[in-house]
Structure formats: C-alpha cells, structure tokens
N, C-alpha and C positions, 0 to 999 in steps of 0.2 A: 125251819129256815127254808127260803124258796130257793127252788133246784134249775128255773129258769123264767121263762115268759111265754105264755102260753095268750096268743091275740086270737079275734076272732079269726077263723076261716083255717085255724088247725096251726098255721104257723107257731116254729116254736127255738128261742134262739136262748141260749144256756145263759144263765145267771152272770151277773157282773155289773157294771157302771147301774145306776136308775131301775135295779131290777125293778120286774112288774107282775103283778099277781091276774087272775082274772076276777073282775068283780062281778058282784052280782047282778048288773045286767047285761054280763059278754064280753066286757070289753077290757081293756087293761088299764091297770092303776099302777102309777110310779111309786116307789117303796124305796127312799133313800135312808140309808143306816143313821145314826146319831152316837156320837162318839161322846160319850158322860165320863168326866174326870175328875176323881173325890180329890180335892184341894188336900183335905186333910192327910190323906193319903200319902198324895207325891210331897212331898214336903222339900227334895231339892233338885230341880229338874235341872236347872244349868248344868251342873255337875252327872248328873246321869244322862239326861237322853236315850236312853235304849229305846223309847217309843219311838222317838222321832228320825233315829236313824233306821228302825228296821221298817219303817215303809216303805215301803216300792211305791206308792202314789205319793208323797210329799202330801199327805192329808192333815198331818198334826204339826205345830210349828208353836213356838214360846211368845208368850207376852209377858205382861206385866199387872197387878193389879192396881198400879198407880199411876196410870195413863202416861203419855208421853213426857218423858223426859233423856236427859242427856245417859247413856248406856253407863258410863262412871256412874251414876248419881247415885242407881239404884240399887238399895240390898239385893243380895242373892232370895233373898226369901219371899223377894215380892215378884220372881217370878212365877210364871204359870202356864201349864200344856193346854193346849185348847186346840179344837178341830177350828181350820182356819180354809180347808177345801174339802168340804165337805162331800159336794158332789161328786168329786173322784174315789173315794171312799169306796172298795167293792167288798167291804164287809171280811178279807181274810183273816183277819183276830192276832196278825201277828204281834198289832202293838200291845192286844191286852197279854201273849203268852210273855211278849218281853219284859213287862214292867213286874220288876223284882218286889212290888209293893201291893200288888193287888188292884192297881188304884183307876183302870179304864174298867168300862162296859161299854158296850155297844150295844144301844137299843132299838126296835122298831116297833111302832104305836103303841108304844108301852111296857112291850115286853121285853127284857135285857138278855144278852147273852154274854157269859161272863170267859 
C-alpha cells in the first residue's frame, strides 16, 4: 500500500485523497482506491449501515437495484451500498473493519485489500 507521493524533483507529500505512485518514466500517476461490495454478502443494508455511518468521507451511500422509484415502493432487499464518491475515498478500511459481514474490499489495479 503506498505510504505517500513521491513527484519528480524529490518532493514528497504523505498519502491521502488521489494518492500517487512514481511511474516509470519519473513522473506521478494517480492511484484512486475502488470500494467492491459483495451484494450477496450485505444482504440488509437499510437496517445496518455501519459502513456508511463509519466514514469520515461520506464515500459510501445506499441505492437501489431497481432504479428510481417512490422510497414506500421498495423492498428492503433491493437495496444496496455502493461507493457513490469515490474520489474522496483515502483508503482508511474503516468501512471494510465495520461491516459485521465481510462484504467490502477495497481494491487498487487489481489487487484487494480486505
């Protein structure tokens, strides 16, 4: 996991929002996290939330899998957490220690941190 931004000419500012790696021709590449949520997993987000309250960015917030309709309309079980600001996102993992299910990862180019 990257420990900060390292740009050309030595500058160097500590991890957080857009980290950035150096690439390999010098220069810095943005590295934004990916918040993955196993549907099967969360099975009742209304009624828990512990992801969504224990952000300090507001990065994760509820939908629906049945597109917009009236908030009555729809079962509890067609909701669903989804990363919905992603770019604020600075990668602390509080949502994945809070969910009592297992059911976040957070990954970057592929690789997951659970």
């Amino acid at each position: 996991m990257p420990t900060g931004c390292h740009h050309p000419g030595g500058a160097r500012q500590p991890a957080g929002l857009g980290q950035c790696l150096v690439s390999n021709d010098g220069g810095a590449t943005s590295m934004l996290p990916k918040i993955v949520v196993d549907d099967s997993k969360c099975t009742n987000p209304l009624s828990c939330r512990k992801c969504l309250l224990i952000c300090p960015m507001h990065v994760l917030g509820l939908g629906t899998k049945v597109g917009p309709k009236k908030f009555q309309e729809i079962p509890p079980e067609q909701f669903r957490v989804a990363g919905v600001r992603l770019e604020k996102c600075t990668a602390c993992l509080d949502c994945v220690r809070a969910c009592p299910h297992g059911a976040i990862q957070i990954s970057y180019d592929g690789g997951a941190a659970k």
